[in-house]
C-alpha positions, -999 to +999 in steps of 0.1 A: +657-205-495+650-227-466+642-221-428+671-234-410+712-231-401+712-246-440+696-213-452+720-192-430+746-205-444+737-202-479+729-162-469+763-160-457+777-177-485+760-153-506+769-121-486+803-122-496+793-109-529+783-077-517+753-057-526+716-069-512+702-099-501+665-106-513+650-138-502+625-162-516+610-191-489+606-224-493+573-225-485+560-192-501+533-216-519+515-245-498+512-272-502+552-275-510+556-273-549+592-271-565+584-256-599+561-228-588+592-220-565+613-221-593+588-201-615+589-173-587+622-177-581+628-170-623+601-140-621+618-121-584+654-132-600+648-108-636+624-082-616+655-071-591+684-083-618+701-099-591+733-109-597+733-147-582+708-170-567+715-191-539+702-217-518+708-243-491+720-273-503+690-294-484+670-318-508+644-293-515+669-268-521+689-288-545+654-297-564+643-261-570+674-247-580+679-276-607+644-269-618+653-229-618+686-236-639+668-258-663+639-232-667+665-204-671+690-223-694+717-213-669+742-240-652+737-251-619+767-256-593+753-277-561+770-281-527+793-258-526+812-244-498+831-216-517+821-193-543+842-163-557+825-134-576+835-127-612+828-128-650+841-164-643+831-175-611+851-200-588+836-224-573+846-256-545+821-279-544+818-309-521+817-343-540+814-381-533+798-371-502+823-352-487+851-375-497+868-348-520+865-312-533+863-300-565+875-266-576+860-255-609+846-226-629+812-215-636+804-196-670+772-179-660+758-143-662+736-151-632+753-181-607+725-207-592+745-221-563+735-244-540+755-246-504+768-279-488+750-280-460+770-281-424+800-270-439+809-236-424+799-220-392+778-190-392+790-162-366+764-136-379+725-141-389+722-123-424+691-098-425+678-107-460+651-085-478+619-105-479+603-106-512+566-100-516+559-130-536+521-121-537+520-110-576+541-139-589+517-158-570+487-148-588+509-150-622+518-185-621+509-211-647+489-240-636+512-265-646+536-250-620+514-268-600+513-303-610+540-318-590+533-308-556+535-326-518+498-346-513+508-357-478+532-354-453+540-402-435+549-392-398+575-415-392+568-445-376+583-437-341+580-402-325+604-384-300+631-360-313+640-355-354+667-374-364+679-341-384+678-322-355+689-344-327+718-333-299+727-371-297+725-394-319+727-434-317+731-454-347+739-491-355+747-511-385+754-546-401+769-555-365+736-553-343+725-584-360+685-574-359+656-557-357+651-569-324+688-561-314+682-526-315+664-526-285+699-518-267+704-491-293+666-472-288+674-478-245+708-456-253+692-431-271+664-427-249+685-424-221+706-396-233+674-377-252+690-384-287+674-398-316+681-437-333+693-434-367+708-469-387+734-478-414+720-483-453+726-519-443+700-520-420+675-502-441+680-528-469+676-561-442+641-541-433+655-536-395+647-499-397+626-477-418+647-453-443+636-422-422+667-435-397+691-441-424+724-419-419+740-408-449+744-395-486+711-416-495+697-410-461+696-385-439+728-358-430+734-348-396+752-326-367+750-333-337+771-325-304+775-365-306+771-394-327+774-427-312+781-459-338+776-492-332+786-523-352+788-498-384+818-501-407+819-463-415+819-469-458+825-430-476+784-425-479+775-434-444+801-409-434+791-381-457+759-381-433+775-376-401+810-363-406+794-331-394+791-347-362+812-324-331+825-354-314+822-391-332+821-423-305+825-457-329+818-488-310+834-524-331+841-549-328+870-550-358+895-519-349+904-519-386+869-506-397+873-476-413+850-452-387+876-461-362+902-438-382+871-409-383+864-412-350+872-389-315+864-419-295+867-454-304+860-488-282+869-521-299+844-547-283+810-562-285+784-535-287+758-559-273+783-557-241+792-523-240+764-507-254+738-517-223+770-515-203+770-477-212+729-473-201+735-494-169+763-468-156+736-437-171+711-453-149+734-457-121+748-421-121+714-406-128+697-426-096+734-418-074+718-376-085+684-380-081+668-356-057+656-371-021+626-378-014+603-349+010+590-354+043+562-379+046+529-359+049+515-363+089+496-389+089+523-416+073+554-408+097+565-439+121+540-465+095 
C-alpha cells in the first residue's frame, strides 16, 4: 500500500471483508523497487494466510500488484471500486478511464485487487496492523533488486503538485502556444492552484508530460478544475472527472466537457481567461488591508 487518500481507500475497500488488516508500504525498501515489494508482499501474504491483498490503484500500486499476481500465479483485478467476498468473488471495475464499469468474477483463492483511485469517499481512517518487514528484508533475492528508481527529475517548474492541488488550471489545443499559457500560469497563480495541460499540448511540446491531465497523464481531485480551450475527449476526462466542481471555458459549446461540466462559458479564453485574473486582482486590492500610520518623522512630507 501507498501513503495517501488512495491507500485509505483501498483499506476501506478491503475492510468490508472482515477479519484484520495487515499492511505492507510502499516504500518499505529504498530506493523504490517494485519486485522486492512484490517478493515481500508474497512472503507477509503466506506467513499471515491472509485472505486478499489489496492496494491503491496509483501507478506504483498497479505495478507491484501485477508483479505480485504474476509471481504468485494468481489473477489480478485492477481499479476496482467494489469487491464482494466469496469462493467466487464479485468484482466492478472501472474501465476505459472511467467511461464504463465492468462487473465480473474473480476465480482466486487469494484476490489481488487494486482500487480505482478517487472513487469513494472515506468517512473513517482504517487502523491497519503494520508488518515488520525487517526479515523478508534480509531474505530477499538480489535480483529483486534489479529494477529499482536511480533518480527522482524535479519537474521543471515548482509551486504546488499538480496531484495534489486545490485548483487546478488547465488548457488544451485552444490556447494556441507555449507562450499562450502565460494567461493560464497568471490564473493559476492567482488562485494558488497548479497548471496542468491537455495530451494535445504535451505532444506540440507546449508543456512537459508532468502537466498532462488524464488516463496517460496525471489523475486529479481538486475542489476546482478550470479548462480552457480543451475539447474534454473520454481520457482527458478520466483524469479530472474526480474534480468537485468542473469550470470549462470554449470557445465551441458543443465540445463535449461542456456536457461534464458545473460551469460552462462559451467564448475566447484569451478574453475571459485574463478577464477572470483582472477581477481577482481587483477584488483582492478592493480587500487589502490599509496601510499603518506613517512612523514620526514622515507625517505632513
Amino acid at each position: 500500500m501507498e501513503d495517501g487518500e488512495a491507500s485509505l481507500q483501498a483499506l476501506t475497500l478491503a475492510r468490508t471483508w472482515g477479519g484484520p488488516l495487515h499492511a505492507v508500504h510502499a516504500d518499505a525498501v529504498e530506493p523504490f523497487a517494485p519486485d522486492a515489494i512484490a517478493a515481500i508482499l508474497q512472503r507477509s501474504a503466506d506467513d499471515l494466510s491472509v485472505s486478499a491483498v489489496f492496494a491503491a490503484g496509483t501507478d506504483r500500486g498497479n505495478d507491484i500488484m501485477a508483479r505480485l499476481a504474476a509471481r504468485a500465479g494468481l489473477p489480478f483485478a485492477s481499479n476496482c471500486i467494489a469487491a464482494t467476498p466469496g469462493d467466487v468473488v464479485g468484482v466492478v471495475r472501472s474501465r476505459w478511464g472511467g467511461s464504463l464499469l465492468e462487473t465480473a468474477a474473480l476465480h482466486s483463492p487469494r484476490p489481488v485487487i487494486t482500487v480505482a483511485p478517487y472513487t469513494f469517499r472515506v468517512t473513517e481512517r482504517p487502523a491497519p496492523i503494520e508488518v515488520d518487514v525487517k526479515r523478508f528484508i534480509d531474505e530477499l533475492d538480489p535480483r529483486d533488486l534489479t529494477v529499482r528508481v536511480s533518480e527522482h527529475v524535479a519537474p521543471p517548474t515548482g509551486g504546488v503538485s499538480l496531484a495534489e492541488a486545490k485548483v487546478v488550471v488547465s488548457g488544451g489545443r485552444g490556447v494556441g502556444s507555449k507562450e499562450g499559457f502565460a494567461i493560464i500560469e497568471e490564473l493559476a497563480g492567482l488562485l494558488g492552484g497548479a497548471v496542468g495541460c491537455s495530451r494535445v499540448v504535451t505532444s506540440a511540446g507546449w508543456r512537459p508530460h508532468s502537466d498532462q491531465v488524464g488516463q496517460t497523464g496525471t489523475k486529479i481531485a481538486p475542489e476546482l478544475y478550470i479548462a480552457c480551450g480543451i475539447s474534454g475527449a473520454t481520457q482527458h476526462m478520466a483524469g479530472c472527472r474526480a474534480a468537485k466542481r468542473i469550470l470549462a471555458i470554449n470557445s465551441d459549446p458543443e465540445a463535449p466537457i461542456m456536457t461534464n461540466a458545473d460551469y460552462a462559458v462559451v467564448g475566447d479564453l484569451k478574453e475571459i481567461v485574463p478577464a477572470i485574473s483582472a477581477e481577482l486582482r481587483a477584488a483582492r486590492a478592493a480587500h487589502a488591508p490599509l496601510p499603518g500610520p506613517l512612523p514620526e518623522g514622515e507625517r505632513g512630507q
